[in-house]
Kinemage of the C-alpha trace (Angstrom):
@kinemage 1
@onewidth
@group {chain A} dominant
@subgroup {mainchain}
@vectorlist {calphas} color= white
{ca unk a 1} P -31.514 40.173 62.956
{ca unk a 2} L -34.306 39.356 65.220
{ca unk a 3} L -37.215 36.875 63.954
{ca unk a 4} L -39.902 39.593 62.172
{ca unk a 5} L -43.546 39.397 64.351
{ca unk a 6} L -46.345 37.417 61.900
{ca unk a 7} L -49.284 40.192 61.506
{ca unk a 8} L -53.448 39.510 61.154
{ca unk a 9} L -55.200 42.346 59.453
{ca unk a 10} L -58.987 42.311 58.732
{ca unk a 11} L -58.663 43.783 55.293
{ca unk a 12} L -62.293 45.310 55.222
{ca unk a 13} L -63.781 46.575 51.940
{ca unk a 14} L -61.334 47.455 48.365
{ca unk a 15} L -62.578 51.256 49.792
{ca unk a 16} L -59.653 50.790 51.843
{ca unk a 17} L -57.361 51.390 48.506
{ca unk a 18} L -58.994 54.730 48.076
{ca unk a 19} L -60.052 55.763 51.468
{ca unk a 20} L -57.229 54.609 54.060
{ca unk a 21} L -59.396 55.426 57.238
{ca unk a 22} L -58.374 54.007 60.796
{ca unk a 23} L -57.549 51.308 60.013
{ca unk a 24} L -55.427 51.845 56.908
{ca unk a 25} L -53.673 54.442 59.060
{ca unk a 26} L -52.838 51.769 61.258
{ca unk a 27} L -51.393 49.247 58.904
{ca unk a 28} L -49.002 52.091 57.485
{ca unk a 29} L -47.706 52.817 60.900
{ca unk a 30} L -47.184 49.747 61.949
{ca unk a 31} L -44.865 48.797 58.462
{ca unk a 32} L -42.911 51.721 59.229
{ca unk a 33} L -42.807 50.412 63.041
{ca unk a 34} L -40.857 46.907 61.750
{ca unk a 35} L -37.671 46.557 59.983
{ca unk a 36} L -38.653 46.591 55.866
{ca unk a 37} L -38.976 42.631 55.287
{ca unk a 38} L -37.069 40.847 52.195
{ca unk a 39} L -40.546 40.081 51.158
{ca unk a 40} L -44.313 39.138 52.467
{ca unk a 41} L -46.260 36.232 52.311
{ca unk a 42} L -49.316 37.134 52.633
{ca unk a 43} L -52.231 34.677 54.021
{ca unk a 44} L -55.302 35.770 52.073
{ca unk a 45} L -58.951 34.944 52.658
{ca unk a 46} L -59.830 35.221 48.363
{ca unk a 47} L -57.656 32.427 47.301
{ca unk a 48} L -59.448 29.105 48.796
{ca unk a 49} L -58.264 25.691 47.456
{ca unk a 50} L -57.559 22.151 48.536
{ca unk a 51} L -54.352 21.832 48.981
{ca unk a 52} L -51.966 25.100 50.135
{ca unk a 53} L -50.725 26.538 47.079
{ca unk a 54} L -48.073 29.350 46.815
{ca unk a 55} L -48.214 32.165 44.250
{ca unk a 56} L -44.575 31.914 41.664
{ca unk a 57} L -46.156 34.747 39.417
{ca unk a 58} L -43.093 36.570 38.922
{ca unk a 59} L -44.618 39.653 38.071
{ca unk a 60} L -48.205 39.283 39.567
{ca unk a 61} L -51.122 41.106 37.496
{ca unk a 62} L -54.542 42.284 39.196
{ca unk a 63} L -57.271 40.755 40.513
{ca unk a 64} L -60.597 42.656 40.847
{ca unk a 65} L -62.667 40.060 42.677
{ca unk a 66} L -65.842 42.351 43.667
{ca unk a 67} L -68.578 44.344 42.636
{ca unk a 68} L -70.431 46.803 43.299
{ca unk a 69} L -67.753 49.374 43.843
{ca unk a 70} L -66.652 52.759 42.167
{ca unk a 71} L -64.750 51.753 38.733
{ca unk a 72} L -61.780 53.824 40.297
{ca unk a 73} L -60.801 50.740 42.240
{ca unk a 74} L -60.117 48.487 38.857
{ca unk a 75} L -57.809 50.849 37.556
{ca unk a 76} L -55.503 50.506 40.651
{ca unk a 77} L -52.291 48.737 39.866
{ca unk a 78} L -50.017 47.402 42.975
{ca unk a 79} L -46.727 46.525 40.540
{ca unk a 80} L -44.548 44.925 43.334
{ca unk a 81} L -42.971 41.821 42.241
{ca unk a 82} L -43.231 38.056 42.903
{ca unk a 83} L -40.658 36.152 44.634
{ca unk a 84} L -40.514 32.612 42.993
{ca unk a 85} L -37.581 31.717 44.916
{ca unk a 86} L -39.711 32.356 48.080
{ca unk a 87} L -42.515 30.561 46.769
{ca unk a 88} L -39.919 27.141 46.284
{ca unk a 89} L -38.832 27.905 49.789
{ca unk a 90} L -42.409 28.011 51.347
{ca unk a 91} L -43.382 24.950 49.501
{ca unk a 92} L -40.094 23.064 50.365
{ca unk a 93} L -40.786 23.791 54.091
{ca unk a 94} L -44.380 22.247 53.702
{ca unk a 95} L -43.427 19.951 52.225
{ca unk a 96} L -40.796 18.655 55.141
{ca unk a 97} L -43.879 19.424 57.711
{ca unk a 98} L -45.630 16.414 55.794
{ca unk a 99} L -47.726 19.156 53.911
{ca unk a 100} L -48.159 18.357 50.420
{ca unk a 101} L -48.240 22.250 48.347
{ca unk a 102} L -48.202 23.218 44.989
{ca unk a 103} L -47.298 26.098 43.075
{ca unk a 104} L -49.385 28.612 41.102
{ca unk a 105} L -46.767 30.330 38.395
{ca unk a 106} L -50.162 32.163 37.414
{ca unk a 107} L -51.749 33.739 40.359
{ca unk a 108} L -52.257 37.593 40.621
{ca unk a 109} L -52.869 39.433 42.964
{ca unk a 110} L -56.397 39.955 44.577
{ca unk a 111} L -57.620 42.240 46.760
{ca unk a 112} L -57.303 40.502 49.848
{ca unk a 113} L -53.459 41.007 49.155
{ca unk a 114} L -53.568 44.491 47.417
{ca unk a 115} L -55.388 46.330 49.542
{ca unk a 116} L -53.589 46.027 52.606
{ca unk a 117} L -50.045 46.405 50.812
{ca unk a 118} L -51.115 49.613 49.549
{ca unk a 119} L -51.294 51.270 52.747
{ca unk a 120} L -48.329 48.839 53.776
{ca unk a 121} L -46.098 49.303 51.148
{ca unk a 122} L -47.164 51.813 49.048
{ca unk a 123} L -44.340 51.647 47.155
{ca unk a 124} L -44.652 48.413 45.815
{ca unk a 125} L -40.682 47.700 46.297
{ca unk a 126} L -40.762 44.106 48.632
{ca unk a 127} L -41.776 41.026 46.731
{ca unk a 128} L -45.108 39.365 47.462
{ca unk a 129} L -46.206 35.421 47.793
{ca unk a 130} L -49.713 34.585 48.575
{ca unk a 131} L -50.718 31.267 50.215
{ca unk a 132} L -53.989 29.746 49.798
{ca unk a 133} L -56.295 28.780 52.415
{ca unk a 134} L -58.100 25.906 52.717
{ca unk a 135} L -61.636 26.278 54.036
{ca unk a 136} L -62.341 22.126 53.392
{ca unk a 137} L -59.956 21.812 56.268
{ca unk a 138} L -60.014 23.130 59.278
{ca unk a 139} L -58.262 25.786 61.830
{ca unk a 140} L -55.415 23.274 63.126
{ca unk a 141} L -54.254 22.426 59.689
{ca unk a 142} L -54.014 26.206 59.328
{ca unk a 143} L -51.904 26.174 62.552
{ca unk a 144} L -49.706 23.351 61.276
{ca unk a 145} L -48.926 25.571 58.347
{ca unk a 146} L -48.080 28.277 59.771
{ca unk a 147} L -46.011 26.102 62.340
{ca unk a 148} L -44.058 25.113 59.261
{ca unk a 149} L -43.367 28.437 57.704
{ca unk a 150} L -42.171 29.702 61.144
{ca unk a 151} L -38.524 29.442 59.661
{ca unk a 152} L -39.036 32.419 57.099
{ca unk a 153} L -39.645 35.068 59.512
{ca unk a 154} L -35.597 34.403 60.443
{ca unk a 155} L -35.533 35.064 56.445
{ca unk a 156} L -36.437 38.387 56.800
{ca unk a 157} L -40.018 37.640 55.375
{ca unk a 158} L -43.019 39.222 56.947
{ca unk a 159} L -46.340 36.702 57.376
{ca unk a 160} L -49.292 38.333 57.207
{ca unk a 161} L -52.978 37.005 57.592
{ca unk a 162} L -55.125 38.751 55.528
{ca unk a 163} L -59.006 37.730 56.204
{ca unk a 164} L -61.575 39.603 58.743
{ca unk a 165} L -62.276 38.736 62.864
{ca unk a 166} L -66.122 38.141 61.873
{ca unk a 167} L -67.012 38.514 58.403
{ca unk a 168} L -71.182 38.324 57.847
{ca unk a 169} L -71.467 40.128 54.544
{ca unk a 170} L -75.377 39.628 54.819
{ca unk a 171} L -75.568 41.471 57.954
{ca unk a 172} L -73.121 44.407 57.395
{ca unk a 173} L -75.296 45.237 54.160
{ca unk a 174} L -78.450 45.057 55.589
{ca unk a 175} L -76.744 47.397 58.264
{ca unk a 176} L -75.307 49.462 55.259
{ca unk a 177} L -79.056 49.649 53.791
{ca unk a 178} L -80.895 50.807 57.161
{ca unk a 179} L -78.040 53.232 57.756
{ca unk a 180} L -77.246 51.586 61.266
{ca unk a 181} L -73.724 52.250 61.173
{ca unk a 182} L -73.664 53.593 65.081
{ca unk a 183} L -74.780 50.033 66.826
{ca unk a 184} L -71.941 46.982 66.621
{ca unk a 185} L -74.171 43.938 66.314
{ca unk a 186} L -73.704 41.586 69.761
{ca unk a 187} L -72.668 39.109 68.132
{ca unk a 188} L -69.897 40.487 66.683
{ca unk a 189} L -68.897 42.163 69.857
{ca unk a 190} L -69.223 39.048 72.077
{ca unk a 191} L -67.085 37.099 69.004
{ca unk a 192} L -64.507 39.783 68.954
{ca unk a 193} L -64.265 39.696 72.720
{ca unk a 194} L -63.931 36.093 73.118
{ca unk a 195} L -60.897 36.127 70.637
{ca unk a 196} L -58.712 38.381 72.481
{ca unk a 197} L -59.353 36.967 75.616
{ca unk a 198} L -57.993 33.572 73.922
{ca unk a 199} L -55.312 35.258 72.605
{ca unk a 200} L -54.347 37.113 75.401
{ca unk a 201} L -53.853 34.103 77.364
{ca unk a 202} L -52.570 31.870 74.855
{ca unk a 203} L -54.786 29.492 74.362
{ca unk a 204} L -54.359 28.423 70.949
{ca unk a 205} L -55.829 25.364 71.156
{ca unk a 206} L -59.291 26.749 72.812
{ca unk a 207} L -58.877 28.984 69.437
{ca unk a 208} L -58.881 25.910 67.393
{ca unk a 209} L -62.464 25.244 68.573
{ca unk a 210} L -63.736 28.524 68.047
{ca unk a 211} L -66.826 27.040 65.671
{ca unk a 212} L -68.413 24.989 68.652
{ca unk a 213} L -67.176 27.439 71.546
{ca unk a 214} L -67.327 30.587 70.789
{ca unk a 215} L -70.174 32.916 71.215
{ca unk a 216} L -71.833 33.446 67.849
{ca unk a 217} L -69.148 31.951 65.514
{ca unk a 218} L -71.090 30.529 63.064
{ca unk a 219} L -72.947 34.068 62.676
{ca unk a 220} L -69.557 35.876 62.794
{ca unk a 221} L -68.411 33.676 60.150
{ca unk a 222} L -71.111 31.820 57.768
{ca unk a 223} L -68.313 30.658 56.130
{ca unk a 224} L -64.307 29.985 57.679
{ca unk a 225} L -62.465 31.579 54.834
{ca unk a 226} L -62.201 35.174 56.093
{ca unk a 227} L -60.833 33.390 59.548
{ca unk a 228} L -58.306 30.750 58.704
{ca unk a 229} L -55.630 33.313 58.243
{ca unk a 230} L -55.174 34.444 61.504
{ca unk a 231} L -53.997 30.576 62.284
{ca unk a 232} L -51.528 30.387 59.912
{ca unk a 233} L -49.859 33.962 61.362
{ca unk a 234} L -50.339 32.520 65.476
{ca unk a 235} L -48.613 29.764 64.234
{ca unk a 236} L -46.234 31.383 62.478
{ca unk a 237} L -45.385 33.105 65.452
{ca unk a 238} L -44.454 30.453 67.844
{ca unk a 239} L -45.983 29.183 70.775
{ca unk a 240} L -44.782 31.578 73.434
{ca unk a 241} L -45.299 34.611 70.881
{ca unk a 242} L -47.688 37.864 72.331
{ca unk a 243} L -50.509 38.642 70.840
{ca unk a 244} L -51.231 42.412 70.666
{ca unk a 245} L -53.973 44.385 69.343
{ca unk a 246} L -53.347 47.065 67.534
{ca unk a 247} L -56.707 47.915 65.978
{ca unk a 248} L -59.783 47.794 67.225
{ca unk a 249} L -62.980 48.639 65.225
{ca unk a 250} L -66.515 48.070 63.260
{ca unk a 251} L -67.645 48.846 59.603
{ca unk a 252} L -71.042 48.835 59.393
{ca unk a 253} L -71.954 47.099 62.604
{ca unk a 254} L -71.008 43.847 61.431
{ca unk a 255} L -67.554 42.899 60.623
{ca unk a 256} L -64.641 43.431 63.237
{ca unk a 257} L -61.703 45.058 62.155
{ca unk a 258} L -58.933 43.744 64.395
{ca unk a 259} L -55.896 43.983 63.540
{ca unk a 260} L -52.568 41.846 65.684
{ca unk a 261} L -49.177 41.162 65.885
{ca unk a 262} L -47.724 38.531 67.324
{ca unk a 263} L -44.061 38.585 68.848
């Protein structure tokens, strides 16, 4: 069996639960596009601590972490289960990377993780780790992690970054309010632009210094946590790995909605 790509998805709003749009249309196509995985681990943006941390929640409840939304969305269940044994393995293979992780036998699911495995797997029938980010750190430590859980996707386990290419809550809702949903702010297009060229070419390390060189980072991103995903899964994938795009798209002017795989 050939090594499974690593995947980045920019989750966008829980709406995507109820209303799949584009985007959600992509993410189903492209699971049915791969061999099913023995399990995910998905990379999410709404679990930020100090150290990595790995979910062993056997049987993972819900996590509603929003408001704002139609109640609808907190009566959605996503009943896959946990994988503690893949949870062991992902901290075992930190660990030998000289990356001290812990394990969360708690953790549920939150939306970061549900959303995008509903149009996924809407089934709910392949187990499901989450790994923390760490925002206190910064995008080469993501790298390093992902470096080290590069062994997995021989395991038949599918890595997938879940966070957003540019992710400025404040300025998607004030697009939201003045009902400016037809203009992409520059920003965000330059940003988005100036990631897949870096991709494309495979310069991860220019990536790695995204805050200070890219074109309206610290507007795209306020804050890193919605980004740091999309390091683990590029180094997941392996230095010589191809990034492709496979979405391309804006809600509400403001936050990117790129999706990749890397191969």
């Amino acid at each position: 069996m050939n090594p499974l790509p690593t995947l980045f998805l920019s989750h966008g709003s829980p709406m995507h639960a109820i209303e799949s749009g584009a985007a959600g249309d992509v993410w189903a196509a492209l699971a049915k596009a791969l061999p099913k995985p023995s399990a995910v681990l998905m990379v999410t943006a709404h679990w930020e601590t100090q150290l990595p941390m790995v979910s062993g929640n056997p049987q993972p409840s819900m996590i509603y972490d929003f408001g704002g939304f139609p109640e609808a969305l907190s009566k959605i269940r996503y009943a896959a289960p946990g994988d503690p044994g893949l949870a062991a393995r992902a901290q075992s293979l930190l660990k030998a990377a000289g990356i001290t992780a812990g394990i969360d036998g708690c953790r549920g699911f939150d939306h970061g993780t549900w959303v995008p495995l509903l149009r996924l797997y809407p089934a709910a029938d392949v187990p499901v780790v989450q790994l923390s980010v760490q925002p206190s750190t910064d995008p080469l430590h993501h790298l390093e992690v992902g470096r080290a859980l590069a062994p997995l996707r021989d395991e038949g386990v599918l890595i997938v970054g879940s966070g957003h290419l540019t992710h400025n809550l404040r300025d998607w809702m004030a697009s939201r309010r003045g009902g400016n949903h037809a203009s992409n702010a520059p920003y965000a297009v330059e940003f988005q632009a100036w990631v897949k060229a870096h991709l494309d070419a495979r310069d991860v390390d220019g990536l790695t210094r995204y805050r200070s060189e890219a074109p309206g980072a610290v507007r795209a991103h306020p804050t890193e946590e919605h980004f740091l995903p999309l390091f683990v899964a590029v180094g997941a994938a392996g230095r010589a790995a191809k990034a492709t795009r496979v979405f391309d798209g804006f809600e509400g002017g403001a936050l990117a909605m790129d999706a990749y795989r890397f191969d």
